[in-house]
C-alpha positions in Angstrom: -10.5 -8.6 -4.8 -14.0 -10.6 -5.5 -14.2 -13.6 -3.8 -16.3 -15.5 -5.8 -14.2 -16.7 -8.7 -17.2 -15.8 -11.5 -16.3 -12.4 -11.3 -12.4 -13.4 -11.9 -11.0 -13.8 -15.4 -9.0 -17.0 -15.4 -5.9 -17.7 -17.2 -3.7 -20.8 -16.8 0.1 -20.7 -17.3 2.0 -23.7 -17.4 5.5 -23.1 -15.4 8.6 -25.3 -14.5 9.0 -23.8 -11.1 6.1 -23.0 -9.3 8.1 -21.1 -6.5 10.2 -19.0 -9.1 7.0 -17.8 -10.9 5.6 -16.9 -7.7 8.3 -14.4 -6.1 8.5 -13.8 -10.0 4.8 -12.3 -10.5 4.5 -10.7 -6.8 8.1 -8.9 -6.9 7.5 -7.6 -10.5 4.3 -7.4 -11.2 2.4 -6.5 -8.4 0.1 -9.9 -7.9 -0.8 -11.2 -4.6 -1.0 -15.0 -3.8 -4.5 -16.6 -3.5 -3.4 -20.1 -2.9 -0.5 -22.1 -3.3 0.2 -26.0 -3.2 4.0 -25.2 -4.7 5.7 -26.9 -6.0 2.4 -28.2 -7.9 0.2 -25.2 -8.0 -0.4 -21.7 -7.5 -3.4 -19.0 -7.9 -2.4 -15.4 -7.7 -4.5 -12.6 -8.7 -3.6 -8.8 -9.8 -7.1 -6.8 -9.8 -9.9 -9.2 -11.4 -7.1 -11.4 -12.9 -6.5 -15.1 -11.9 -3.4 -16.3 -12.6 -3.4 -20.2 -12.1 0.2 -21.3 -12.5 0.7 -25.0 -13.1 4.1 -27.0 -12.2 4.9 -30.2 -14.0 3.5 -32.0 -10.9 -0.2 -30.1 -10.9 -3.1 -31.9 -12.7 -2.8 -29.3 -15.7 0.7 -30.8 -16.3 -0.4 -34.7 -17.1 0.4 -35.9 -20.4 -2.9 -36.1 -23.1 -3.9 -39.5 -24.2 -1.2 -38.9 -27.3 1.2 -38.4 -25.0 1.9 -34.9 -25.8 3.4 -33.0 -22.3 1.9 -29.6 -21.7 4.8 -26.9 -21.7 5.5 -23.1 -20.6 6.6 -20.9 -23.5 4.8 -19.8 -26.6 3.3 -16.5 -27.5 0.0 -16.3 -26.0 0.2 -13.8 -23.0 -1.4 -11.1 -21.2 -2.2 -8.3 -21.2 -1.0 -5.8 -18.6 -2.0 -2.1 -18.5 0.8 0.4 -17.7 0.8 4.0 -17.0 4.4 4.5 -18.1 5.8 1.7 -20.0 9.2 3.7 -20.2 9.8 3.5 -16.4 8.3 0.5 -16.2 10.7 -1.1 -18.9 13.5 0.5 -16.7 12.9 -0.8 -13.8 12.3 -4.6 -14.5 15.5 -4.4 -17.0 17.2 -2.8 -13.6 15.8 -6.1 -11.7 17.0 -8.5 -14.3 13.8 -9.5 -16.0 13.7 -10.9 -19.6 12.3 -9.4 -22.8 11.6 -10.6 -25.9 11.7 -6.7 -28.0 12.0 -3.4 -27.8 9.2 -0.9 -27.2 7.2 -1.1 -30.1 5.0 1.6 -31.1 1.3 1.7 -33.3 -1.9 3.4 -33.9 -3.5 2.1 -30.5 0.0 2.7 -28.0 3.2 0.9 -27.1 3.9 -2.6 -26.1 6.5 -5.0 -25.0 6.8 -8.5 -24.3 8.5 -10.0 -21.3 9.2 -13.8 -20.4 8.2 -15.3 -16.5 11.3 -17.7 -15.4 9.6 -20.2 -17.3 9.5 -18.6 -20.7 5.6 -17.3 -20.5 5.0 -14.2 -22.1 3.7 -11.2 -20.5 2.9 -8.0 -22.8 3.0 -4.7 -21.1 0.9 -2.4 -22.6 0.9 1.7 -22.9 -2.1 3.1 -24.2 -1.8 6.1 -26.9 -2.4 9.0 -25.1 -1.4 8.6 -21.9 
């Protein structure tokens, strides 16, 4: 893993539970923590992927001049490679984890989307081909 953060891509999640998205992204998907000031914050990283996740008590969480709160949920995700998306499917349904479809297939491979305990989505991905 790099240690300077320039060669990291950074993505921010908003979560309700920064402990539960922890143990959820280490026990499922295979991401190791940086950092963690739980229950505000946490930075975990899975190859050159940073994962910032954001409680309600972090500095990502305070309400915008309008007063708008910032949430988990939504539909923008990422994007996790898989070699077997089958198996993989099996065994997070086996461990309880959440999914939002079916496999779906397409010109460029199969996908599907799975929620973090706090709704986020997560889309593994199986190339065509392999």
């Amino acid at each position: 893993m790099p240690n300077d953060l320039t060669e990291l891509v950074s993505v921010r999640y908003m979560v309700a539970d920064v402990d539960a998205a922890v143990d959820f992204y280490t026990t499922h998907l295979g991401f190791t923590v940086r950092m963690s000031a739980a229950p505000a914050f946490a930075d975990i990283t899975r190859g050159r992927l940073r994962l910032l996740l954001s409680g309600p008590a972090s500095s990502a969480g305070r309400p915008m001049p309008d007063g708008t709160v910032p949430i988990p949920g939504g539909w923008n995700r990422i994007h996790l490679i898989v070699g077997d998306i089958a198996a993989e499917v099996a065994r997070l349904r086996a461990a309880g984890v959440t999914f939002r479809n079916d496999i779906v297939k397409g010109p460029g491979g199969q996908q599907i989307l799975l929620e973090d305990p706090s709704g986020n989505v997560v889309e593994l991905f199986q190339p065509a081909g392999e």
